[in-house]
HTML snippet that shows the backbone in 3Dmol.js (N, CA, C, O; Angstrom):
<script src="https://3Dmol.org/build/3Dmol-min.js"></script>
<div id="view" style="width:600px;height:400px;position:relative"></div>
<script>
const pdb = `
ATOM      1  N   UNK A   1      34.778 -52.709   1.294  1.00  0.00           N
ATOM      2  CA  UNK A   1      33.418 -52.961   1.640  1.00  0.00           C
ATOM      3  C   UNK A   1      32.502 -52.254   0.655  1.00  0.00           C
ATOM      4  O   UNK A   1      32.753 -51.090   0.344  1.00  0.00           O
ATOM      5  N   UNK A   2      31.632 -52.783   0.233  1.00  0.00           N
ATOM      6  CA  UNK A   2      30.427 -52.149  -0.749  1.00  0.00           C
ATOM      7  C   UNK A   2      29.313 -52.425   0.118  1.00  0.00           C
ATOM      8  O   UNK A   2      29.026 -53.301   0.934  1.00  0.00           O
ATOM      9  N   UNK A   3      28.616 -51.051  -0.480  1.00  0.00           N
ATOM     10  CA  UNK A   3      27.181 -50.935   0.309  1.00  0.00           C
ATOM     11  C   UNK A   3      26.069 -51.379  -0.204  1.00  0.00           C
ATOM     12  O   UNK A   3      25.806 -50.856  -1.287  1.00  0.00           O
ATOM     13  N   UNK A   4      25.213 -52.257   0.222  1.00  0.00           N
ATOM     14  CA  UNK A   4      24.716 -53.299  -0.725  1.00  0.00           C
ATOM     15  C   UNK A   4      23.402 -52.518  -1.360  1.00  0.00           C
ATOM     16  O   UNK A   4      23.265 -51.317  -1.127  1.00  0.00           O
ATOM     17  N   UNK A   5      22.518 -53.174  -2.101  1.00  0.00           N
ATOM     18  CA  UNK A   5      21.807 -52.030  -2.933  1.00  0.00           C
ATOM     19  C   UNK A   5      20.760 -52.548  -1.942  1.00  0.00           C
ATOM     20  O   UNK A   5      20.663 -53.602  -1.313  1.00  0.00           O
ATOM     21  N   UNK A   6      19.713 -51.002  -2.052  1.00  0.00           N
ATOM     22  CA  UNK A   6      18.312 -51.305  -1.380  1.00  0.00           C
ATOM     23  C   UNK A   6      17.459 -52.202  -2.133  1.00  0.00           C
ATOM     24  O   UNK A   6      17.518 -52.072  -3.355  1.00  0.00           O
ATOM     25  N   UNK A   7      16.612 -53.159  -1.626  1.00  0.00           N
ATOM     26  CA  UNK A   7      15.709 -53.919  -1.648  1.00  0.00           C
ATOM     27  C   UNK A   7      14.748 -52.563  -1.976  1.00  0.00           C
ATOM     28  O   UNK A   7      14.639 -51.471  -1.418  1.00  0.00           O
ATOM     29  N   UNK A   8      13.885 -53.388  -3.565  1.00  0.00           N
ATOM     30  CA  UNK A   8      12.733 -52.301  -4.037  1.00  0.00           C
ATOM     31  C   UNK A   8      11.704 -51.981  -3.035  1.00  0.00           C
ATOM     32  O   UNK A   8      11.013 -50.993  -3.285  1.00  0.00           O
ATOM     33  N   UNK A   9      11.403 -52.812  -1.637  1.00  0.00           N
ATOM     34  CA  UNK A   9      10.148 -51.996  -0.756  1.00  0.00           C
ATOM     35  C   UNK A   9      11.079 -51.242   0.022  1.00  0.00           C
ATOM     36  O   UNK A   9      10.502 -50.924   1.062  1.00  0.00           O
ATOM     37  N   UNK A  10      12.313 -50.785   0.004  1.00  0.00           N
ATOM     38  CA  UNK A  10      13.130 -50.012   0.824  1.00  0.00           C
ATOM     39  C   UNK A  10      12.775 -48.543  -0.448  1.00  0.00           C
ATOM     40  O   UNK A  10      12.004 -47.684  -0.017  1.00  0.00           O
ATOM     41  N   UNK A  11      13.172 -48.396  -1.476  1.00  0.00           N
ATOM     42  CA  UNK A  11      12.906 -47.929  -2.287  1.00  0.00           C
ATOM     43  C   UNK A  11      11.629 -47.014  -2.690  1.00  0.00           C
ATOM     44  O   UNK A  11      11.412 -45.842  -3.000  1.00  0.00           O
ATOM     45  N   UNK A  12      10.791 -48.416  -2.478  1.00  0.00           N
ATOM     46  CA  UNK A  12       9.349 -47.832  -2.798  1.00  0.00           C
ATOM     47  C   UNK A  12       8.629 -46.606  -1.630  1.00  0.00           C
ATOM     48  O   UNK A  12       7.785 -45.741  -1.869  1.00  0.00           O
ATOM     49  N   UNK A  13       9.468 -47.000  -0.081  1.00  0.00           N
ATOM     50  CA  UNK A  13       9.092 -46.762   1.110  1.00  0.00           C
ATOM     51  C   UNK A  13       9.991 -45.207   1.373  1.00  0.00           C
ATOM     52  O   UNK A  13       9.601 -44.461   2.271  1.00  0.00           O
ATOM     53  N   UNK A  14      11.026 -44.878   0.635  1.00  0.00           N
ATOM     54  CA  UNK A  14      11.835 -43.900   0.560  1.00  0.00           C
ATOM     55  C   UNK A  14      11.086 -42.676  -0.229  1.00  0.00           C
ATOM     56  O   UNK A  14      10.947 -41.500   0.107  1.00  0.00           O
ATOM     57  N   UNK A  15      10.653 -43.379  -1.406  1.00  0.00           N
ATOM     58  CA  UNK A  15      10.219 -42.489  -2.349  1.00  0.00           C
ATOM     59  C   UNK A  15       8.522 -41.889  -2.059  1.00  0.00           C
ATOM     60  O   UNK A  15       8.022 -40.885  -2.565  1.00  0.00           O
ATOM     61  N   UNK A  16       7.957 -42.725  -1.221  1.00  0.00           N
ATOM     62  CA  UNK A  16       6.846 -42.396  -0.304  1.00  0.00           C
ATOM     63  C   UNK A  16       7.086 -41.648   0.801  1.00  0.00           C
ATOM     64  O   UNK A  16       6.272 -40.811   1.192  1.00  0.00           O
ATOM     65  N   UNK A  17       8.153 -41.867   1.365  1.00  0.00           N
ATOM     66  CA  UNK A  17       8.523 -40.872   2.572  1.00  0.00           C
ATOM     67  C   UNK A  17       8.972 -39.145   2.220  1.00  0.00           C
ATOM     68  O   UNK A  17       8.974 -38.067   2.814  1.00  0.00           O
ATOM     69  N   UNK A  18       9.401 -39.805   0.594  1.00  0.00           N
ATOM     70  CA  UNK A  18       9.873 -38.236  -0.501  1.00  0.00           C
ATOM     71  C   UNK A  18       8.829 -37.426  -0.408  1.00  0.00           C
ATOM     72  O   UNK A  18       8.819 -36.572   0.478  1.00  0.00           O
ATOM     73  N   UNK A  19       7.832 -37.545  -1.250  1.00  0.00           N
ATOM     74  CA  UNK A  19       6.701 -37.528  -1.815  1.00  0.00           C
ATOM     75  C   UNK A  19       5.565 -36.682  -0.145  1.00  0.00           C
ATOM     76  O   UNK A  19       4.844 -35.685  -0.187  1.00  0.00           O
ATOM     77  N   UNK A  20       5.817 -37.453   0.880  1.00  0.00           N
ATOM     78  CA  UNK A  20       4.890 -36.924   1.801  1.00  0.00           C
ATOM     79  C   UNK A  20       5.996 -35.715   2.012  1.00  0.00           C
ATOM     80  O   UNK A  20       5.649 -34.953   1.108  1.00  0.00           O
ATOM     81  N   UNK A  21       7.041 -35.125   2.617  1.00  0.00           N
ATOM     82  CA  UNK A  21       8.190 -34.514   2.766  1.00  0.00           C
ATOM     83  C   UNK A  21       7.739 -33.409   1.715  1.00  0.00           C
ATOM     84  O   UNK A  21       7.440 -32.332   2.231  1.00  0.00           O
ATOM     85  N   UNK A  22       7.648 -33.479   0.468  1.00  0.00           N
ATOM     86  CA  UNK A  22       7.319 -32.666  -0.881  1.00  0.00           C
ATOM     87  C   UNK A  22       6.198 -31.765  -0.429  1.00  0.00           C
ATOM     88  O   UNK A  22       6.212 -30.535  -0.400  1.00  0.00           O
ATOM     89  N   UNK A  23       4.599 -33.108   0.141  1.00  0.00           N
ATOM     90  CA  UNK A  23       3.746 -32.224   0.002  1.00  0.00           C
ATOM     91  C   UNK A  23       3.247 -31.637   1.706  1.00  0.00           C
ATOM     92  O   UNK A  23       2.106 -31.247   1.952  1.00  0.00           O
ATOM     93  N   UNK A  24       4.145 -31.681   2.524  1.00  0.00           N
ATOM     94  CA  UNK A  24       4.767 -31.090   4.156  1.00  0.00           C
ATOM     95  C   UNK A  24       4.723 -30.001   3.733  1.00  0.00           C
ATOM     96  O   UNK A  24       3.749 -29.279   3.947  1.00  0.00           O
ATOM     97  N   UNK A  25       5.918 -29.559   2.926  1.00  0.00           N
ATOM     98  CA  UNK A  25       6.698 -28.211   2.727  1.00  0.00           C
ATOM     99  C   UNK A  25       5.910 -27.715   1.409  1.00  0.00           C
ATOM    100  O   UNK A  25       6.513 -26.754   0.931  1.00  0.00           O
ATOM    101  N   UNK A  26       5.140 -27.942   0.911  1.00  0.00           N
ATOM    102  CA  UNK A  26       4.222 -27.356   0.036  1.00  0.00           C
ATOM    103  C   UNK A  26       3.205 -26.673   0.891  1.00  0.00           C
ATOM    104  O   UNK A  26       2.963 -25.467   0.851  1.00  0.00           O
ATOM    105  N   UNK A  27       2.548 -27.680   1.781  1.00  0.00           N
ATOM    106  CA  UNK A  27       1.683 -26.760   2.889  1.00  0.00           C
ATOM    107  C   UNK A  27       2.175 -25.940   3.560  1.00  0.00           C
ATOM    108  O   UNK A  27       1.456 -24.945   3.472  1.00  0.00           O
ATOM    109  N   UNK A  28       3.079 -25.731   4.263  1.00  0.00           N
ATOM    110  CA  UNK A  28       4.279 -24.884   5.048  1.00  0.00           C
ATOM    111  C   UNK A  28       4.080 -23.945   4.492  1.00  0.00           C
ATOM    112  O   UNK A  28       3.360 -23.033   4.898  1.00  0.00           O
ATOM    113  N   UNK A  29       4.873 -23.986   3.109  1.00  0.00           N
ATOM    114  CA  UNK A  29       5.223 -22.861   2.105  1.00  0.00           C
ATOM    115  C   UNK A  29       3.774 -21.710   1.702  1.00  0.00           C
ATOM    116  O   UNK A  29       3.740 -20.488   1.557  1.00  0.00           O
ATOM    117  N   UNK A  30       2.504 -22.968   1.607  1.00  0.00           N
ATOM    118  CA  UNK A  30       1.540 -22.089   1.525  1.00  0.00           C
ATOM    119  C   UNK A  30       0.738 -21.151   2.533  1.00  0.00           C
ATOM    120  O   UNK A  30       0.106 -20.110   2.355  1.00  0.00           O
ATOM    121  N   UNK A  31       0.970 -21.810   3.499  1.00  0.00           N
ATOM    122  CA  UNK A  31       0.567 -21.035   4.913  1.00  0.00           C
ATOM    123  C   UNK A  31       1.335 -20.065   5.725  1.00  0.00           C
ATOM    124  O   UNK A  31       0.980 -19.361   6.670  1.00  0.00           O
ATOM    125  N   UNK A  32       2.794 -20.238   4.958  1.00  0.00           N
ATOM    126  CA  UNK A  32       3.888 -19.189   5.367  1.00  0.00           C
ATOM    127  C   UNK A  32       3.431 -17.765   4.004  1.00  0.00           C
ATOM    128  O   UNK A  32       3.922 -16.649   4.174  1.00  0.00           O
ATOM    129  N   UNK A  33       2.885 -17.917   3.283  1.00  0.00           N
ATOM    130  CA  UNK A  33       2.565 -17.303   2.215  1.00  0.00           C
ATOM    131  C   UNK A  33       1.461 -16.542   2.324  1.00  0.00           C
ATOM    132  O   UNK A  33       1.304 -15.386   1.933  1.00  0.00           O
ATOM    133  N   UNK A  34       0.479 -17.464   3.042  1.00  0.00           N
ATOM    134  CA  UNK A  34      -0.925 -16.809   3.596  1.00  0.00           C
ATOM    135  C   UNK A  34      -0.726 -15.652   4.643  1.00  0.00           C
ATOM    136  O   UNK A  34      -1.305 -14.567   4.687  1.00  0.00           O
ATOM    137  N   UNK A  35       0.210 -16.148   5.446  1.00  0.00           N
ATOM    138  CA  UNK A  35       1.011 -15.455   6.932  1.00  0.00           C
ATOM    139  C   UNK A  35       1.246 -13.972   6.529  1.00  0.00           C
ATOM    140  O   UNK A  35       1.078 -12.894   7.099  1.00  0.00           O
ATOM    141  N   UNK A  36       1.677 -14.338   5.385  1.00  0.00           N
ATOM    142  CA  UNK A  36       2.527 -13.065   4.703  1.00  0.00           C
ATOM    143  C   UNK A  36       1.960 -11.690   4.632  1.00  0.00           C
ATOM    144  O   UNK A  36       2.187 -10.602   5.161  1.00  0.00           O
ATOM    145  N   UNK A  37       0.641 -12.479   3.249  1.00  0.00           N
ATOM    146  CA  UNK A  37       0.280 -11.549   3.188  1.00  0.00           C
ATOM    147  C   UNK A  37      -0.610 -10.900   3.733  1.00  0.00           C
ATOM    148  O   UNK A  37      -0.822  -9.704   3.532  1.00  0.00           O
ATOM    149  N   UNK A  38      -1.612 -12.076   4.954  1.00  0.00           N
ATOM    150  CA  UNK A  38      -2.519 -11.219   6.075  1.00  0.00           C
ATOM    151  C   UNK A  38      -1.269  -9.688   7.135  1.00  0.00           C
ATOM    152  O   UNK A  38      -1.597  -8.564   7.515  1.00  0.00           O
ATOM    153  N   UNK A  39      -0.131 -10.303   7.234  1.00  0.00           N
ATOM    154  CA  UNK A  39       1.037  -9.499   7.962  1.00  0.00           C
ATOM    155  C   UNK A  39       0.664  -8.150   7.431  1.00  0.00           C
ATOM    156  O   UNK A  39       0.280  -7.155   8.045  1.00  0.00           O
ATOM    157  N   UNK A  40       0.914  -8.387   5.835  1.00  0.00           N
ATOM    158  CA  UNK A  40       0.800  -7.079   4.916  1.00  0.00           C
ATOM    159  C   UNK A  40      -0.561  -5.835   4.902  1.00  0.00           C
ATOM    160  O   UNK A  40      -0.598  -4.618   5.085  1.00  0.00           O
ATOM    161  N   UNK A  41      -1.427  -6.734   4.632  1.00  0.00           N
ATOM    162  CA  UNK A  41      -2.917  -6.159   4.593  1.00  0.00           C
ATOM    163  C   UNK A  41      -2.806  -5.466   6.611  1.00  0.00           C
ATOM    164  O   UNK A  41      -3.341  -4.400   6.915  1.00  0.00           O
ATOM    165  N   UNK A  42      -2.358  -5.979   7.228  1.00  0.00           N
ATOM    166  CA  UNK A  42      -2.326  -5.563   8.607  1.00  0.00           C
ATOM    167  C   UNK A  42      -1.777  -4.423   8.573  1.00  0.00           C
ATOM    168  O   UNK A  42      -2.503  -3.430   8.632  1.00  0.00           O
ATOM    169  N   UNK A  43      -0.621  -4.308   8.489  1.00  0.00           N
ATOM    170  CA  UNK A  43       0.588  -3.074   8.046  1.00  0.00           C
ATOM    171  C   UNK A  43      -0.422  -2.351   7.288  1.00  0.00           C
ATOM    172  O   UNK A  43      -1.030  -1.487   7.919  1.00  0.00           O
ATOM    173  N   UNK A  44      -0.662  -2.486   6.331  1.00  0.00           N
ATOM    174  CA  UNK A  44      -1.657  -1.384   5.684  1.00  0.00           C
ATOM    175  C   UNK A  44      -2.894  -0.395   6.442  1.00  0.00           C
ATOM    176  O   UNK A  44      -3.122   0.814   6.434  1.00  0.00           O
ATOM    177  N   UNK A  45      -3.558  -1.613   7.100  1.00  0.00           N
ATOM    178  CA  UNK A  45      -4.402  -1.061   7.886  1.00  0.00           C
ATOM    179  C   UNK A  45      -4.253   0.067   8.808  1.00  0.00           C
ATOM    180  O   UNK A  45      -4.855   1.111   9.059  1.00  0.00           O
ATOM    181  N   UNK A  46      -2.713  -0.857   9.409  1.00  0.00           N
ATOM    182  CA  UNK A  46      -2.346   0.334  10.776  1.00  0.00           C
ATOM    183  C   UNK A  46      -2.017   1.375  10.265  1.00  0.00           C
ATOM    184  O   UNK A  46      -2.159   2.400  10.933  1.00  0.00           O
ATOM    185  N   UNK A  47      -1.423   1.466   8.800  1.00  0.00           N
ATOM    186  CA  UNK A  47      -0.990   2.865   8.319  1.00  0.00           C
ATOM    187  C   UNK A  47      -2.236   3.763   7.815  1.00  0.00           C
ATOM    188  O   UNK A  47      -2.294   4.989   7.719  1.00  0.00           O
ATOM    189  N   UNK A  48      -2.997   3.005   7.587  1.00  0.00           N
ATOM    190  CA  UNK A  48      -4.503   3.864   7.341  1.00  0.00           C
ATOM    191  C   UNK A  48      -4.638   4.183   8.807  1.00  0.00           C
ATOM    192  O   UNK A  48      -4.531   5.404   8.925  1.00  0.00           O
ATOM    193  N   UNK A  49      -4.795   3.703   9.774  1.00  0.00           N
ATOM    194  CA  UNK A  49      -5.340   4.125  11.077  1.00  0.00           C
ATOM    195  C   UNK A  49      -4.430   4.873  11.609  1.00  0.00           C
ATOM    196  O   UNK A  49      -4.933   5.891  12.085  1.00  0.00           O
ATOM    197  N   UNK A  50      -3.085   4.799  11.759  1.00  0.00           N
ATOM    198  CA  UNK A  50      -2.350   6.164  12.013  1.00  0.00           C
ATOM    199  C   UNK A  50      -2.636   7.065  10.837  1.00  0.00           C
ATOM    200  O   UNK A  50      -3.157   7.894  11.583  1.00  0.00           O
ATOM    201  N   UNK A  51      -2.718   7.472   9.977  1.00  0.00           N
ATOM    202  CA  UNK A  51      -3.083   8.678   8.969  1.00  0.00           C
ATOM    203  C   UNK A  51      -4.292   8.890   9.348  1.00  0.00           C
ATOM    204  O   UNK A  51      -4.713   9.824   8.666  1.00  0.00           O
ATOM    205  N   UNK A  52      -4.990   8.574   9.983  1.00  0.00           N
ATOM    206  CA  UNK A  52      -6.881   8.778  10.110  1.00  0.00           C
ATOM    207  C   UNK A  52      -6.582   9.478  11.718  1.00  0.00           C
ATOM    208  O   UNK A  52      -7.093  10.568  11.972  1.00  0.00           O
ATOM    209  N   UNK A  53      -5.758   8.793  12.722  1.00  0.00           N
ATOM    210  CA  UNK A  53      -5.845   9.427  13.711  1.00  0.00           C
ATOM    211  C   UNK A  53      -5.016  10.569  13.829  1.00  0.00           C
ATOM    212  O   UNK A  53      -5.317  11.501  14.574  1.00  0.00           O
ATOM    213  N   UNK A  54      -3.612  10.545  12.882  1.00  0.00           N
ATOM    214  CA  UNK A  54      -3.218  11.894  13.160  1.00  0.00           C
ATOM    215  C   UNK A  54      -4.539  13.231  12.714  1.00  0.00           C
ATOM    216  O   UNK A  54      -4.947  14.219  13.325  1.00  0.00           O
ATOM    217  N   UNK A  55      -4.839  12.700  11.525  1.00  0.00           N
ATOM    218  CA  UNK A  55      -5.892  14.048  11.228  1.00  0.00           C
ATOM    219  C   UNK A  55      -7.266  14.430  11.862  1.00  0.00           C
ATOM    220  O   UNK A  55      -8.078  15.314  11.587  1.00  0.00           O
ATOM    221  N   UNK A  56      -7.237  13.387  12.867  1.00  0.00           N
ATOM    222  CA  UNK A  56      -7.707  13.769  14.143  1.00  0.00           C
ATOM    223  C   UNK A  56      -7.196  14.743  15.066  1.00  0.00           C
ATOM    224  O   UNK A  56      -7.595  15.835  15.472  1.00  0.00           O
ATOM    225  N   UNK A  57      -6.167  14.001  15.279  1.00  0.00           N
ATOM    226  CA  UNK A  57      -5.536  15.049  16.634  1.00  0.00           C
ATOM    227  C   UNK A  57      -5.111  16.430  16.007  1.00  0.00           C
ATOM    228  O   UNK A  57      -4.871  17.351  16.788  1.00  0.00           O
ATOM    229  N   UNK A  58      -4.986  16.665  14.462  1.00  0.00           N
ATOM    230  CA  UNK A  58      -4.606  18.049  13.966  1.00  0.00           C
ATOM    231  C   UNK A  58      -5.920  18.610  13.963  1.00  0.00           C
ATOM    232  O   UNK A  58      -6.061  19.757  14.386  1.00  0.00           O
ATOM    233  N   UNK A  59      -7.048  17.863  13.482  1.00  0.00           N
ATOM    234  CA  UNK A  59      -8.574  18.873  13.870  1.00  0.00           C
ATOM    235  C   UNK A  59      -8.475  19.178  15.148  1.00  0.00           C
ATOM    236  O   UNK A  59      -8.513  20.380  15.410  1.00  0.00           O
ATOM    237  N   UNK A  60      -8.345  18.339  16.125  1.00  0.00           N
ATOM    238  CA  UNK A  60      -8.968  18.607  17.490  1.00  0.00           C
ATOM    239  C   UNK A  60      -8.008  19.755  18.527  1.00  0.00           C
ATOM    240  O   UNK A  60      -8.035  19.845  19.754  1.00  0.00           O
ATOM    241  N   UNK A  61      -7.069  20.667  17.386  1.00  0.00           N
ATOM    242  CA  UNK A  61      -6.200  21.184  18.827  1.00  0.00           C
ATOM    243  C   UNK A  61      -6.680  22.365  18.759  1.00  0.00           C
ATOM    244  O   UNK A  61      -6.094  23.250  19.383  1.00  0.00           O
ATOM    245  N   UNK A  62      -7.869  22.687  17.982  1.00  0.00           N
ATOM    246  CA  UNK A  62      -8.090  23.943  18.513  1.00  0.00           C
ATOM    247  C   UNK A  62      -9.430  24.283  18.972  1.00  0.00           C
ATOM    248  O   UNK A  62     -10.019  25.293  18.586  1.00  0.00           O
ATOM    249  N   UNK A  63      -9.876  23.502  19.738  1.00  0.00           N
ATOM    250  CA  UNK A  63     -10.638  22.962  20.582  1.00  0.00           C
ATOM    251  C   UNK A  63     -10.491  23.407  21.915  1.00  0.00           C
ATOM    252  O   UNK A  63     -11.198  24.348  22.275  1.00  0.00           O
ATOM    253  N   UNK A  64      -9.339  22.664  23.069  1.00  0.00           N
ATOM    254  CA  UNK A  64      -8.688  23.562  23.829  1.00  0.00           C
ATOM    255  C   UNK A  64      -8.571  25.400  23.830  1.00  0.00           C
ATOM    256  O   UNK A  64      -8.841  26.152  24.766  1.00  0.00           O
ATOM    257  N   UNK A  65      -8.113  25.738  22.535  1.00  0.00           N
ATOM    258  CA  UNK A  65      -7.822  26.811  22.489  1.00  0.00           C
ATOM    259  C   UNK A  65      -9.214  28.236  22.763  1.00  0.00           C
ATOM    260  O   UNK A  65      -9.303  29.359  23.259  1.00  0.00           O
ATOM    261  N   UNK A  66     -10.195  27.066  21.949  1.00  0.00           N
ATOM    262  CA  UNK A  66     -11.297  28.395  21.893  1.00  0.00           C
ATOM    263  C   UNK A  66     -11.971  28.244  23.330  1.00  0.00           C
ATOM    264  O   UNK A  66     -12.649  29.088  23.915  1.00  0.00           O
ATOM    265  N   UNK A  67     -11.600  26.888  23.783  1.00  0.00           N
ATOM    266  CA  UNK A  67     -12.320  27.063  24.921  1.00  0.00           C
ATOM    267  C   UNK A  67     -11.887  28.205  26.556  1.00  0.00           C
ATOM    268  O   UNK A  67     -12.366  28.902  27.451  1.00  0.00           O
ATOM    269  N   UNK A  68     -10.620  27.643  25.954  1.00  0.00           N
ATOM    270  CA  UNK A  68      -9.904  28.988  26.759  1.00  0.00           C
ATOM    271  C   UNK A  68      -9.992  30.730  26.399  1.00  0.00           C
ATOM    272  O   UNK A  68      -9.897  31.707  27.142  1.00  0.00           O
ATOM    273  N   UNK A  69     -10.177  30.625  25.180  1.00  0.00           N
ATOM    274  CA  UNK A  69     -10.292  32.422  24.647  1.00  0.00           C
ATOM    275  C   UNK A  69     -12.415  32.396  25.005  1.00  0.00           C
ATOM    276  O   UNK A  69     -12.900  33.526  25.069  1.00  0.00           O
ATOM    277  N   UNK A  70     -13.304  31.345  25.170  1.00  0.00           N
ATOM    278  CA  UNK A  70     -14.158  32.149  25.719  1.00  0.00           C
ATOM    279  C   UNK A  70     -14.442  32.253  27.483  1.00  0.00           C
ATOM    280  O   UNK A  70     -15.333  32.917  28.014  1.00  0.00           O
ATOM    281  N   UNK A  71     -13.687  31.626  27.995  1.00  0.00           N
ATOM    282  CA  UNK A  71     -13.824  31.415  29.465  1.00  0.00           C
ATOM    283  C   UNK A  71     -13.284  32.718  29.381  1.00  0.00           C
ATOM    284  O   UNK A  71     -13.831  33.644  29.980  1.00  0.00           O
ATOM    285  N   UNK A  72     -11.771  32.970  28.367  1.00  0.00           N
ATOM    286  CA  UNK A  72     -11.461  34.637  28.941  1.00  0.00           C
ATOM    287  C   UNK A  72     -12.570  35.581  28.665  1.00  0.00           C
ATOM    288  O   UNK A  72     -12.814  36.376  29.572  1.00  0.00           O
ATOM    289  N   UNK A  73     -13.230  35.643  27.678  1.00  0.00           N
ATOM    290  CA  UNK A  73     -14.352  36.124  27.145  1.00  0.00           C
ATOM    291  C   UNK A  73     -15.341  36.179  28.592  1.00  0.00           C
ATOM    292  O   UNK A  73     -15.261  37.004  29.503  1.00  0.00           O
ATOM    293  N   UNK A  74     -15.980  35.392  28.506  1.00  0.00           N
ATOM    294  CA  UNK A  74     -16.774  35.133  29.995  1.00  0.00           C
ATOM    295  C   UNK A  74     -16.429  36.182  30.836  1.00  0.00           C
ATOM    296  O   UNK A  74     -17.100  37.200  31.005  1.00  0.00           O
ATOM    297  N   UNK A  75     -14.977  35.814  31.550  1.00  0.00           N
ATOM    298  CA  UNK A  75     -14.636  36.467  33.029  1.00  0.00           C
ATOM    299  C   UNK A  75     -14.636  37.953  32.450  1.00  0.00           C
ATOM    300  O   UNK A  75     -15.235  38.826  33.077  1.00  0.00           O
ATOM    301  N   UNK A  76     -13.909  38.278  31.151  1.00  0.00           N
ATOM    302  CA  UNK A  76     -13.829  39.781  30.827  1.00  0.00           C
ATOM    303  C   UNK A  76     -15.349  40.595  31.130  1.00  0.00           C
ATOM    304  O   UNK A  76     -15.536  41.640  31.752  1.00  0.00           O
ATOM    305  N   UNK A  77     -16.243  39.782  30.509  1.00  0.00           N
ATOM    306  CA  UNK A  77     -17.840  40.458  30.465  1.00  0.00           C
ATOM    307  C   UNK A  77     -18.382  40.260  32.129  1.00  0.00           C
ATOM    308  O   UNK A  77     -19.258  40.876  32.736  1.00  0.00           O
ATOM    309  N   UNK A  78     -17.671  39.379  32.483  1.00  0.00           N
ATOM    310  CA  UNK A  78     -18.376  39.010  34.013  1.00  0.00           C
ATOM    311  C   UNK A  78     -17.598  40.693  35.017  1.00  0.00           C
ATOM    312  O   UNK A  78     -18.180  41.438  35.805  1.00  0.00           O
ATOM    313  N   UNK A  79     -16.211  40.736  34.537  1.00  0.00           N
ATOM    314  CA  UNK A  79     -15.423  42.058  35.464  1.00  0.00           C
ATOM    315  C   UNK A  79     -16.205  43.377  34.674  1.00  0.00           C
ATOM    316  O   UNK A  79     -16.448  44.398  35.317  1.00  0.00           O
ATOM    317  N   UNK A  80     -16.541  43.267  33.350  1.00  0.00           N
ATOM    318  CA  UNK A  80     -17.146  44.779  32.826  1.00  0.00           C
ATOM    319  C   UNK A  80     -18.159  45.047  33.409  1.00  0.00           C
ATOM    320  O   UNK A  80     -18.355  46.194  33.810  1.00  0.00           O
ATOM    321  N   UNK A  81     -19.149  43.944  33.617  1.00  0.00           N
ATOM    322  CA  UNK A  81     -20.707  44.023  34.100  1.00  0.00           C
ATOM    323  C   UNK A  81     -20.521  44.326  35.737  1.00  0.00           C
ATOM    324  O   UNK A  81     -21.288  45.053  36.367  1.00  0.00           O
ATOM    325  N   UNK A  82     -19.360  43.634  36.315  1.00  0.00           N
ATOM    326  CA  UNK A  82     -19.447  44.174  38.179  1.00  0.00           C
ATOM    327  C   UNK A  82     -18.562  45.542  37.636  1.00  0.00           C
ATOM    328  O   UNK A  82     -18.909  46.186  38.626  1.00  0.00           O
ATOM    329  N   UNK A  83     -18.056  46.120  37.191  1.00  0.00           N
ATOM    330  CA  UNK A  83     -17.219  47.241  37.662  1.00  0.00           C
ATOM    331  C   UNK A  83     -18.223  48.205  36.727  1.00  0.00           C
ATOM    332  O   UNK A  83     -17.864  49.376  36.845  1.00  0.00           O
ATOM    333  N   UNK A  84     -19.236  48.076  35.941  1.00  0.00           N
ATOM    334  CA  UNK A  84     -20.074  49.185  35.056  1.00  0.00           C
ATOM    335  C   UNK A  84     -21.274  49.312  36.501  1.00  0.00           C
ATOM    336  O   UNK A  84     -21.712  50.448  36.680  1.00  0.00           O
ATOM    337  N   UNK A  85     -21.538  48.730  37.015  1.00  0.00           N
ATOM    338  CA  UNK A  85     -22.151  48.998  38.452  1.00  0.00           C
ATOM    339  C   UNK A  85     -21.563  49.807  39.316  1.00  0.00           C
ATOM    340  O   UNK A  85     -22.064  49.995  40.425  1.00  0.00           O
TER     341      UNK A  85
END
`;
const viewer = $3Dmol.createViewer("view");
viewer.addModel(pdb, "pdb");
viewer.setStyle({}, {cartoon: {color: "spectrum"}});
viewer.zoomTo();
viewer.render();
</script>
């Protein structure tokens, strides 16, 4: 058995079906590309925003601390002033 040859609008209709297929996966390819690199610029960002907030939370811990050494401050001057009476 031989497989008979395509008729040229079988042909013409193949190579049009090519051709759209070509420029499918050209758009794909470019919007998988776009995907990419917004992904990237994202990643960047968050790594700027974790480096920005850690050096936040390393300013802010001694904050807590002084607030506690003047409350002791406070009560110390508050017991000197009732017991100098």
């Amino acid at each position: 058995m031989t497989t008979p040859e395509p008729t040229p609008s079988v042909v013409v209709e193949l190579e049009r079906i090519r051709g759209s297929l070509e420029a499918g996966f050209a758009r794909v390819d470019g919007s998988l590309a776009l995907l990419h690199q917004r992904g990237d610029q994202t990643d960047k960002k968050l790594d700027d925003h974790e480096r920005r907030l850690d050096a936040l939370e390393r300013g802010r811990w001694p904050l807590p601390s002084i607030a506690a050494l003047t409350s002791l401050a406070a009560i110390g001057i508050g017991l000197y002033e009732l017991i100098a009476h």
